[in-house]
Every structure is written in C-alpha cells, then in structure tokens.
C-alpha positions in Angstrom: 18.7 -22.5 -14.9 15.5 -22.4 -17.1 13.2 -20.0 -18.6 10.1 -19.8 -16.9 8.3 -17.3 -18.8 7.6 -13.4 -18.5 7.2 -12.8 -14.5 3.6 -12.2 -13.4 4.9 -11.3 -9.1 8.2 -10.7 -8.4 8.5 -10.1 -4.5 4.8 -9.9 -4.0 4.0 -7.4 -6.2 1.8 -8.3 -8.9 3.2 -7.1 -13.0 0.0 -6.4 -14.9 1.2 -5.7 -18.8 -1.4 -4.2 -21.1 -1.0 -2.0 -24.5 -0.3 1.1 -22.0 2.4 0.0 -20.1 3.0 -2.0 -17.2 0.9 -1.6 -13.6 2.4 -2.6 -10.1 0.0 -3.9 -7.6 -0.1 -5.3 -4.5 -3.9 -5.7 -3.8 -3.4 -9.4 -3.7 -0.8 -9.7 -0.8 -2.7 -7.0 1.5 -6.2 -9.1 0.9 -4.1 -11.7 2.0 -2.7 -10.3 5.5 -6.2 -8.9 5.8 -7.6 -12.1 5.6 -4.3 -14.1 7.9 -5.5 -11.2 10.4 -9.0 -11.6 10.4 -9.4 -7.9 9.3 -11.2 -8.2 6.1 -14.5 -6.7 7.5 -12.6 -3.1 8.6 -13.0 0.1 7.0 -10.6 2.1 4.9 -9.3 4.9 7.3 -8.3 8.2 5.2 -4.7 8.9 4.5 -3.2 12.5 6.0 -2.7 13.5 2.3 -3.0 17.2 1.9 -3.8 18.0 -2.0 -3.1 21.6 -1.4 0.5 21.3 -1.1 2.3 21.2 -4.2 5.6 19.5 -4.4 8.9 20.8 -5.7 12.2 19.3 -7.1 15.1 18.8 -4.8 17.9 21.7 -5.6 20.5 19.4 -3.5 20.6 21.6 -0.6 21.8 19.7 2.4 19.3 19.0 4.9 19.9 18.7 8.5 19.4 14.7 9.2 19.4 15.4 12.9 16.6 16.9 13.1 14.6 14.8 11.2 16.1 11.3 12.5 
C-alpha cells in the first residue's frame, strides 16, 4: 500500500478543498454521460421543487411503509 496523496474524486464525485470547507461535485461525471449520450445540446428541465413548503425534523413517529412502498 502507498500514499497517493489527498483524494481529488472518490467514486466520481469530485472533492474541491478551499479556506471554506470542502465542496462535492459531480458536474464532471454528468458532462460526461451527457456527452457518451449525445445529449449535451438539451435543455435543463425544472425540478418539481416547491419553496413554499418548509421542512420539519423527524419526531420518530412510525410511518406506515406500505403505503408509501
């Protein structure tokens, strides 16, 4: 085993360090299946993100995984 250094992608996510912390990207890899595709020219569709809804901490209340299996 050797030292190779500080890891810049580790399971194709890109580390970027910097004096604020440390960023995760994966812009690289979905260029690349863009490109393997032959979809680079598409358009970015919207995601169905509402920003109205506010989230709130789980109080452990059991959920019933039937219904949303």
């Amino acid at each position: 085993m050797k030292d190779l250094g500080e890891a810049n992608v580790n399971l194709k996510i890109k580390l970027i360090k910097d004096e604020s912390g440390i960023t995760l990207s994966q812009s690289h890899y979905v260029e690349k299946i863009l490109t393997r595709f032959d979809y680079m020219d598409s358009k970015p569709s919207p995601s169905p993100y509402d920003p109205s809804v506010t989230l709130r901490k789980n109080k452990r209340v059991g959920i019933d995984r039937l219904r949303y299996s």
